[in-house]
Every structure is written in C-alpha cells, then in structure tokens.
N, C-alpha and C positions, 0 to 999 in steps of 0.2 A: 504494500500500500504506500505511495510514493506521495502523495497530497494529504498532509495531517489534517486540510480542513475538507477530506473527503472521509474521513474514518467511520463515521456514521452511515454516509452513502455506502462505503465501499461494503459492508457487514451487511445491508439490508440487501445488495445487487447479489451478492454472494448466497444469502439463503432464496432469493427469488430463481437464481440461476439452477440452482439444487432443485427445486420442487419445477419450474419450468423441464428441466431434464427427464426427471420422473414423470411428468405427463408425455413427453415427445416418446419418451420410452414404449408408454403404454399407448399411445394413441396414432404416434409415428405420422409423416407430412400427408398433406392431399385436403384437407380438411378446410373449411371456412376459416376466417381469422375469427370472428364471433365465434365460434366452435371453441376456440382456444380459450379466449377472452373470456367466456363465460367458466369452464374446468378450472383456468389459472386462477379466476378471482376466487374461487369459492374454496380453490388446497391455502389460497392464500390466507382466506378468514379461517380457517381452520388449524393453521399454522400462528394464530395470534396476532394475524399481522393488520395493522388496519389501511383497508385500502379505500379509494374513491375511482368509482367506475365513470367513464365519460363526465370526466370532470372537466369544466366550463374553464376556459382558462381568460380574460377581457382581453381584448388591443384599445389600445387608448394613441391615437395621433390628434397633434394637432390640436389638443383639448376634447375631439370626439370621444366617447367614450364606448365600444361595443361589447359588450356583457357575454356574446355567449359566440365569439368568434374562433375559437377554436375547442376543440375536445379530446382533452389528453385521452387516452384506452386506458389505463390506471396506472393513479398517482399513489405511491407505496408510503405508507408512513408520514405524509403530507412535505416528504423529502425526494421522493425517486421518480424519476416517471419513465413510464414503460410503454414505447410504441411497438404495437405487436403487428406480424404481415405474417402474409402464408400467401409469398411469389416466389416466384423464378430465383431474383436475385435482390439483393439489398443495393438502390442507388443513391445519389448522390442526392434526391428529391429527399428521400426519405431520412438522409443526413441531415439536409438544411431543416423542415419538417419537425425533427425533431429538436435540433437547437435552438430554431424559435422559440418552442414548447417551454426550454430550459428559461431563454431568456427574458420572453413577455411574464413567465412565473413567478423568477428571479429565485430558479433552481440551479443547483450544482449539476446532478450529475441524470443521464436518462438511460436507457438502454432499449435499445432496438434489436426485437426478439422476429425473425423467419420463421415459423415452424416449417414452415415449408424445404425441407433441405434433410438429408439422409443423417444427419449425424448434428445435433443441436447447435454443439460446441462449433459450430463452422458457419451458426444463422445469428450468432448474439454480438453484436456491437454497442461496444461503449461511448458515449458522445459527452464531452464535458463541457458545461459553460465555463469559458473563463473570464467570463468580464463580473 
C-alpha cells in the first residue's frame, strides 16, 4: 500500500476484490452487468459492508447545480466507488467515467470491475483521484 492517505481505501478495495472473485468464480462472465450488480451488492451487505447502490453523485458548473447527473453502480463505505461492466474490454471511456465519479464526489480511490473476462484478476482496475 504505497498512498498512506489510501489505507482505508486500499483494505475496503481488497475485501471487495475477495468476494467480487468468489462470485466470478461461481457465476463466471456472459452475464448482465445488473446480474453482477445486484449478487455483488447483496455478499457485500452480508459481509458488513455498507454500501449505496446507484448513488446520485451532483455536477455543479457555473453555479448550475444538477442533483442527479451521474450514478455511481456502488459507493463502498461512503469511501470506494465501484464501476462494474460485463464487455469485451475495459476502455479509456470507462477510465475517464470513472475518474469523474472520483472527482465530482471528491473521492480517493474507485475500481473498475469486467466481469466479463475468463479470469477476474485481469477485469479489475484501479483509478485514483489525485487532485
């Protein structure tokens, strides 16, 4: 763990990556992303963990103010946010996508879950705000 003001993140990415695995295990790619989204949320409330599903994240420009312009797929601990896909491949959309998420929220860190892909550990990326 190399970011000391990640240590909290990085312990809650790490039991998410654990019980994500243990469903890809058992359920393996092809599947809707809701398919996932719903399994993940519900090992994760049962794991203790508290989560918010399609959480509402504001854009505020310019003094506008839009309340329900984007929606994270679950925000872990009111610290992690987790965009989950079940594609082909993880692009550079789904990088920026997710950094936004981090930084309209003025979170640390997010992770971007494929189930979609033979082997997990090869669908999960890390995206860190760093401003």
């Amino acid at each position: 763990m190399g970011d000391p003001d990640l240590v909290v993140e990085d312990d809650l990415a790490t039991k998410v990556i654990g019980i994500a695995m243990d469903i890809h295990s058992q359920l393996g790619p092809g599947l809707l992303e809701s398919a996932y989204q719903k399994v993940l949320a519900y090992k994760l409330e049962q794991n203790g963990i508290f989560i918010e599903v399609e959480k509402k994240i504001p854009l505020i420009i310019d003094g506008l103010r839009i309340e329900s312009a984007y929606s994270v797929d679950i925000l872990v601990e009111k610290k992690l946010v987790l965009e989950l896909k079940s594609v082909s491949s993880i692009s550079e959309v789904h990088f920026a996508q997710t950094l936004n998420y981090l930084k309209l929220g003025k979170f640390k860190l997010g992770l971007i879950i494929n189930f979609n892909v033979t082997r997990l550990k090869f669908g999960i990326k890390r995206v860190i705000n760093t401003n």
